[in-house]
C-alpha positions in Angstrom: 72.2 112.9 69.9 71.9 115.5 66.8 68.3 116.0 67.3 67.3 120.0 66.9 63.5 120.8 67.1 62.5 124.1 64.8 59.7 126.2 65.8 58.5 129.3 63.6 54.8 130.1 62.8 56.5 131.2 59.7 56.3 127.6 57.1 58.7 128.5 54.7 61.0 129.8 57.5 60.8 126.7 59.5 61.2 124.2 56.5 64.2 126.1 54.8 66.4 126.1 58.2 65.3 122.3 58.7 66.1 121.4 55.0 69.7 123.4 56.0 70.3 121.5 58.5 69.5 118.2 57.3 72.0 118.7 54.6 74.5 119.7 57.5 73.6 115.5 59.1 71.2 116.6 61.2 67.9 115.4 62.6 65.1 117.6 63.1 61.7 118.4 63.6 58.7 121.2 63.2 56.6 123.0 65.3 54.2 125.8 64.2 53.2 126.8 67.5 53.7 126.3 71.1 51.5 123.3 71.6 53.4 121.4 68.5 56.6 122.9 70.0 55.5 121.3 74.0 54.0 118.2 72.8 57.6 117.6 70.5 60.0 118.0 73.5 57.7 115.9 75.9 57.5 112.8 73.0 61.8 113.3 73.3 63.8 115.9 74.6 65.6 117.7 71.7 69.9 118.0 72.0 69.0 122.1 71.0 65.9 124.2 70.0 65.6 126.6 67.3 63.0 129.1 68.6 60.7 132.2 66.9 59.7 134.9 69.7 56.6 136.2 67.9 54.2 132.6 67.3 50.7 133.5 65.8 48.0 131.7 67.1 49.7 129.6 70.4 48.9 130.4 74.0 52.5 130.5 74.3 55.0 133.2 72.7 58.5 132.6 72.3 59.5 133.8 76.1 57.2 131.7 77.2 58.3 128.5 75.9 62.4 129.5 77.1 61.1 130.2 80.3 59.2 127.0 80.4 62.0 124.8 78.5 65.1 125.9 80.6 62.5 125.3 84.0 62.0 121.7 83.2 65.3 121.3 80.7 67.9 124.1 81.3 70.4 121.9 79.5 69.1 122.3 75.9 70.6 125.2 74.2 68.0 127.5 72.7 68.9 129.7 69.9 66.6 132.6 69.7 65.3 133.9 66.3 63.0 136.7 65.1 62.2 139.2 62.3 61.3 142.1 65.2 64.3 141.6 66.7 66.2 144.6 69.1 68.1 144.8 71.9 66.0 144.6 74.6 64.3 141.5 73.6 67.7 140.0 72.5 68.6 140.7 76.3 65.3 139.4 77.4 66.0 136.4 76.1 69.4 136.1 77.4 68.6 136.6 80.8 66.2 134.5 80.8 68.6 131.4 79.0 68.9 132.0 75.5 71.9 130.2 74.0 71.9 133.0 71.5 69.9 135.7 69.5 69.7 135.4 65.5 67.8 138.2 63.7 65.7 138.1 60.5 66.5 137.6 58.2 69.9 135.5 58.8 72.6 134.3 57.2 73.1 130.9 56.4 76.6 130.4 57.5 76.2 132.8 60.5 73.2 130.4 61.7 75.5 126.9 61.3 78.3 128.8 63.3 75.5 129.5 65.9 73.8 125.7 65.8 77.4 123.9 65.7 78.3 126.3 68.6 75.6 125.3 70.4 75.1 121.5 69.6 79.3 121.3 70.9 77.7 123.3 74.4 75.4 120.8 74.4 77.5 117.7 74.5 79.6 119.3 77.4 77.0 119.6 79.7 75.7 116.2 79.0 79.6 114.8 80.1 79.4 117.2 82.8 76.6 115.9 84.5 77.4 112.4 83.4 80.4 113.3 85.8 79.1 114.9 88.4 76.6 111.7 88.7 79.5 109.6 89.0 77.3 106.9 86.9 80.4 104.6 86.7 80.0 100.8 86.3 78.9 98.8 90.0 82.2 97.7 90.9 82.4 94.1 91.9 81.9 93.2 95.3 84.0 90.2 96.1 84.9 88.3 98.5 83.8 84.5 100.4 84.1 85.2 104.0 81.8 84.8 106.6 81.7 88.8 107.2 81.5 89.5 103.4 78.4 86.8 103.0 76.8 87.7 105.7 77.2 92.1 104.5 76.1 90.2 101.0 73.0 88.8 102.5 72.1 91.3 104.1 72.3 93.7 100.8 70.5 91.4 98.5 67.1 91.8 101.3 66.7 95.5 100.5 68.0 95.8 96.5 64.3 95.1 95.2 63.0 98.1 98.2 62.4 101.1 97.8 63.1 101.8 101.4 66.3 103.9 102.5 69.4 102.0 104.0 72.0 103.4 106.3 75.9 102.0 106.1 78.0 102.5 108.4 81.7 101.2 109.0 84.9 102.2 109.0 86.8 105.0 106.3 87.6 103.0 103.4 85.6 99.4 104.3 83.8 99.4 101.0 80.4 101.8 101.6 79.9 103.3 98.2 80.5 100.0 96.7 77.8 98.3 98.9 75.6 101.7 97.8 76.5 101.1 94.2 75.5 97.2 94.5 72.1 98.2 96.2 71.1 100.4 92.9 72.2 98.1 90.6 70.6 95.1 91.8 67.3 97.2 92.0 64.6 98.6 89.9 66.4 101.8 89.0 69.3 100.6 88.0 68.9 102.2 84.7 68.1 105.1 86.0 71.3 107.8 87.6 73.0 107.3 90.6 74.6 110.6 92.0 76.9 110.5 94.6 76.8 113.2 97.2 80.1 113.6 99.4 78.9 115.6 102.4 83.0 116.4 103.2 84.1 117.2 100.1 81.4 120.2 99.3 82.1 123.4 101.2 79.3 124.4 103.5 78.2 127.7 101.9 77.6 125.6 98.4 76.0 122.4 99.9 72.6 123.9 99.3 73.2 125.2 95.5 75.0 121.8 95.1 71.9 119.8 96.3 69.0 121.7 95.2 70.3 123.9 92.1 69.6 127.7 91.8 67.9 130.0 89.5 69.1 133.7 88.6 68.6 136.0 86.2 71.7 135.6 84.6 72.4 131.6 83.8 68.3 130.7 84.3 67.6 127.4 85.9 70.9 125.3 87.2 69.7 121.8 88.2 71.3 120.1 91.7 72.7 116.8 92.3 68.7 116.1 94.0 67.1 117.2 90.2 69.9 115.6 88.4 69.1 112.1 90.1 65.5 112.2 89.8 63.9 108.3 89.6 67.2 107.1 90.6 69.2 106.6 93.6 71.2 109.5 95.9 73.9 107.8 98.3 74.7 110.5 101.0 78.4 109.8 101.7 79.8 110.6 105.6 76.2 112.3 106.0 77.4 113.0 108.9 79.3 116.2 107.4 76.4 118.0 106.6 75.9 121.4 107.6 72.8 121.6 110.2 70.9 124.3 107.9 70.7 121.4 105.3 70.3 118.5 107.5 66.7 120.3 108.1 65.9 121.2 104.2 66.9 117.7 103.3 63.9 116.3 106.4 61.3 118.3 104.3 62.9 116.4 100.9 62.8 113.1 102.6 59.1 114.1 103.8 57.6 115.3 100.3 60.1 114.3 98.1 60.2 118.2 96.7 62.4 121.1 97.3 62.8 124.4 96.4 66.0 126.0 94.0 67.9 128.7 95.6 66.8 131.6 94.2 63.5 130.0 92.8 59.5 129.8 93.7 58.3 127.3 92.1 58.4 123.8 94.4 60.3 120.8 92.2 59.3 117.3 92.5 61.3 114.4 92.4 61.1 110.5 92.7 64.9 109.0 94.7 65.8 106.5 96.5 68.4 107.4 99.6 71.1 105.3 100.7 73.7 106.8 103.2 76.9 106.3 104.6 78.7 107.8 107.7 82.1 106.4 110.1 81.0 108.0 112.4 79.0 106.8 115.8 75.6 109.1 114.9 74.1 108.8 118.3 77.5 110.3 119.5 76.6 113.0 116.8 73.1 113.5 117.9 74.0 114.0 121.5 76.6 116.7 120.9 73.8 118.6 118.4 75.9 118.0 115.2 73.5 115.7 113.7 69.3 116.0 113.3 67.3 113.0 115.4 64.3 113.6 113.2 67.1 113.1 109.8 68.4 109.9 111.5 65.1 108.4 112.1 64.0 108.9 108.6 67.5 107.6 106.7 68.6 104.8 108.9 65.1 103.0 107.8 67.5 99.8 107.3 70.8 99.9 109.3 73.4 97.6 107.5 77.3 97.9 109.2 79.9 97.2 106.6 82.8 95.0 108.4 86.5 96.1 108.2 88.8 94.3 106.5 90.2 92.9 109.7 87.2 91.3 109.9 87.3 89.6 106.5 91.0 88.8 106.5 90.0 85.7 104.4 89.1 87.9 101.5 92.5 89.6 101.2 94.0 87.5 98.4 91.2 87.6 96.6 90.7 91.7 96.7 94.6 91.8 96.5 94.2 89.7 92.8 91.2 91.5 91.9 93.1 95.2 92.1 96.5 93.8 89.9 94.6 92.8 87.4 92.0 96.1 87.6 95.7 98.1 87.3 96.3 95.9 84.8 93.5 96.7 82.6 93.3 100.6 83.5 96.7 101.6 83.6 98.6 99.1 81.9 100.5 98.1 85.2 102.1 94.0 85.1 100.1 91.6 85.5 101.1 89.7 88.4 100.7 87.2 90.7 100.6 86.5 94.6 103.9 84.7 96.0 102.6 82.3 98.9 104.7 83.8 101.8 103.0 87.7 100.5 99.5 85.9 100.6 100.0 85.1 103.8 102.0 88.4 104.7 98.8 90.2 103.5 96.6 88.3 105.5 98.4 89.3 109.2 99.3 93.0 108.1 97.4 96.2 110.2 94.9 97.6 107.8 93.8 100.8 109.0 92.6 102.0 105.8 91.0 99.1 104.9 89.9 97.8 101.6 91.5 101.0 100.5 94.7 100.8 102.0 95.1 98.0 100.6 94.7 98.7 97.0 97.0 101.4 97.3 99.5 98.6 98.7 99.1 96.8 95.4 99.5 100.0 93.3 102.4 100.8 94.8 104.5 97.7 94.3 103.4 97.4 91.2 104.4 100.7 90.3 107.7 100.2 91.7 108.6 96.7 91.2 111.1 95.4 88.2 109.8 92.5 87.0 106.8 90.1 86.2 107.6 87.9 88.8 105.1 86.5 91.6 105.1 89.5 94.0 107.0 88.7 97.3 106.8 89.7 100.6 109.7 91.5 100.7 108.3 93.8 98.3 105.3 94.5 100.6 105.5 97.8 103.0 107.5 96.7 105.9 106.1 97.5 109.4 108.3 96.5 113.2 106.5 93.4 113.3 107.4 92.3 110.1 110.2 90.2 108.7 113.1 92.3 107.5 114.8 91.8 104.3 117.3 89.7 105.7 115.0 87.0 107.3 115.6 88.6 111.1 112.6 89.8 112.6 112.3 93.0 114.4 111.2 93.0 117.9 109.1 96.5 119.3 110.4 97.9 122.0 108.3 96.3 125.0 109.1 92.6 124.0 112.5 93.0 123.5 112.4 94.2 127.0 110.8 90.9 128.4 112.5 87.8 129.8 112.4 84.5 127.4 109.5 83.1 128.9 107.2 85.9 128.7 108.1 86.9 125.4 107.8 83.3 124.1 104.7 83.8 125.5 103.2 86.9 124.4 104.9 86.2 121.0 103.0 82.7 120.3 99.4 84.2 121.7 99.6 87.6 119.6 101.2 85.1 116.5 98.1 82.5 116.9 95.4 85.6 117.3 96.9 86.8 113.9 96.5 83.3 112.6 93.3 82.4 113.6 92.3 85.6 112.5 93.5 85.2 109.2 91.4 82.0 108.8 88.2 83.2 110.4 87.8 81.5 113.2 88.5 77.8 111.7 90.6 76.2 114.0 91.1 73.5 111.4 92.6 75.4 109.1 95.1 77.4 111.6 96.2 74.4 112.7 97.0 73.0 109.4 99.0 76.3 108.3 100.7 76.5 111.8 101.5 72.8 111.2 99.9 71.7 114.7 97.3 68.8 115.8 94.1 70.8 115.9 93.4 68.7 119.5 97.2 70.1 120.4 96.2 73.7 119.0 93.1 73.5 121.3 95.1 72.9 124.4 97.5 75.7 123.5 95.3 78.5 123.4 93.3 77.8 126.4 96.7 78.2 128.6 97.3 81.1 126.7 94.2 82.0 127.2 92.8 82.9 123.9 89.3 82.3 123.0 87.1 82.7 119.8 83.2 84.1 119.3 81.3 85.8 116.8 81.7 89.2 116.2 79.5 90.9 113.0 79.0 87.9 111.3 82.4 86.6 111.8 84.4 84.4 113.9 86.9 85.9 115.8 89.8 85.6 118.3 90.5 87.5 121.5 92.4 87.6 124.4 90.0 86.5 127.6 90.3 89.2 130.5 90.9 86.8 133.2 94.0 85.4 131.4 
């Protein structure tokens, strides 16, 4: 964007600096007077604004117009000319946002140092808030379990809402990319999404974060709440939010308008919430860490997102999908999945979830020599695990038991991983395990082991009376 918008009651002033400048490659346009000047940047919003102080005949003087521009837009630079320049209004207009101060009459070269100065400022703080945003691509949400359709499903109801939706799950199950799915599956999706983490943002800056500030030094600062207007704000771990701003965030929710800190003047703004938390919120609630009235008005639609223990199914298929992401990003081998890691994967602990389990992948790619099919001896090796030489491990309390009762506790915690791994499909357990599915039948129920469904998924367990 090289667009620059020139304002000067002054014709020949205004036409000389824009003939300047479109010899220097850029665009621009003139304004005589403030209503030329407003009606130009509400038609587009310039990338920086050449402005006079003194404009004959407009209800608005130059002042006037920063203070209103930097209000509305205080990321266009606004370079400040006039023929009764001095100090004080050169600081005038600095405090109140100026970019810079150029008297009449100027130099040409001083002026394009100025404007390329400014245009540079300009593209910085368009990247900056392009960062803060976080507007990075949707990532993929894959996946073909029962769990994973059922989370899918249950996504694809609210995209084309407007109403708020509240994830929860564990750390690390996949919340910002269900938030991320939600917005661009909807009608903003062309429109930001900014990404809020409520633990990551110390508590005394939370509010300047969210809202923005105003002072007479920097002028307006826009928050994450302004930056995202018409789109969608995802609240991650809301949870962590300081009480003070649980209750300015109810009257946002409420009125959809806030206040800077600092500022008067009330903002309006159009978003769409989506939040996130781990944690239990009635727990929260009843311990006075967390607003009723906040709950009630974010957990509109409630949508848990399942562990990966609960969509074991989907490992080899995440597993794939971050080698060849690596792959593409940071030029790590391409490789595949050996059988015996599939299934290694599949019957590992995964605390960390989806998470964990691309940081798995990183790391053997990272360390591993060749371009071979990874193996499972290259995966992280836990007590339960096959060592390198084929022996396996035992924990402390079964190698403590007699035969029987470790054979035992052995085959019921070995088919629980198993049926696990598959689902719930007895079918398919019993072909891997390489038993009669009638014969696999009659062995868990004297080991007592029975399946149900549990979020969306079927699942194995350990009957109590067993």
């Amino acid at each position: 964007m090289s667009d620059i918008l020139i304002t000067d009651d002054e014709r020949d002033i205004r036409e000389l600096i824009g003939d300047i400048l479109q010899d220097e490659g850029f665009e621009t346009r003139l304004a005589a007077n403030s209503e030329q000047c407003m009606s130009a940047i509400a038609k587009q919003k310039p990338a920086l604004m050449i402005l006079d102080i003194w404009l004959k005949d407009s209800a608005m003087d130059g002042i006037d117009i920063l203070k209103s521009v930097k209000r509305d837009h205080p990321d266009i630079p606004i370079v400040i000319i006039s023929g009764h320049g001095n100090i004080e209004i050169a600081v005038a207009a600095i405090k109140q946002g100026a970019y810079d101060f150029i008297e009449k009459p100027f130099n040409i070269d001083q002026l394009m140092v100025v404007i390329r100065r400014a245009m540079e400022t300009s593209r910085l703080r368009r990247e900056n808030v392009e960062l803060k945003r976080g507007d990075a691509a949707p990532t993929e949400m894959l996946g073909d379990s029962a769990a994973f359709r059922g989370l899918k499903a249950q996504l694809d109801k609210v995209t084309k809402s407007n109403g708020r939706v509240m994830l929860s799950g564990p750390a690390g199950a996949g919340k910002e990319i269900a938030a991320r799915y939600i917005h661009a599956h909807s009608a903003r999706a062309n429109a930001p999404f900014v990404t809020i983490n409520s633990a990551s943002v110390e508590p005394d800056r939370m509010e300047e974060t969210l809202f923005g500030r105003e002072t007479p030094g920097r002028g307006v600062e826009k928050g994450l709440l302004e930056q995202a207007h018409g789109g969608v704000i995802y609240l991650d771990e809301v949870a962590e939010m300081p009480l003070g701003t649980q209750a300015k965030m109810l009257r946002v929710l409420v009125d959809q308008s806030f206040q800077r800190v600092g500022g008067t003047e009330k903002v309006q703004v159009d978003l769409r919430f989506v939040s996130s938390t781990n944690r239990d919120l009635a727990v929260e609630i009843e311990a006075g860490r967390f607003r009723q009235e906040l709950f009630h008005r974010l957990n509109v639609v409630p949508i848990p997102v399942p562990s990966l223990e609960e969509r074991r199914e989907d490992i080899p298929v995440l597993a794939e999908h971050f080698i060849e992401m690596l792959n593409r990003t940071q030029g790590l081998p391409l490789r595949s999945l050996a059988d015996d890691a599939r299934a290694l994967l599949q019957t590992m602990l995964w605390p960390g979830n989806v998470r964990q389990l691309k940081n798995v992948v990183e790391r053997v790619l990272i360390l591993g020599e060749s371009t071979d099919p990874i193996s499972a001896r290259e995966l992280p090796s836990s007590e339960d695990t096959p060592a390198g030489d084929g022996r396996i491990v035992l924990s402390g309390g079964l190698a403590t038991l007699p035969l029987r009762e470790a054979r035992e506790l052995f085959e019921r915690e070995y088919l629980l991983t198993q049926i696990n791994r598959f689902g719930g499909n007895i079918s398919r357990t019993a072909s891997f395990v390489g038993m009669e599915r009638s014969a696999l039948h009659r062995k868990l129920k004297s080991l007592g082991v029975a399946t149900a469904n549990k979020a969306g998924a079927r699942v194995a367990y350990v009957e109590e009376d067993s």
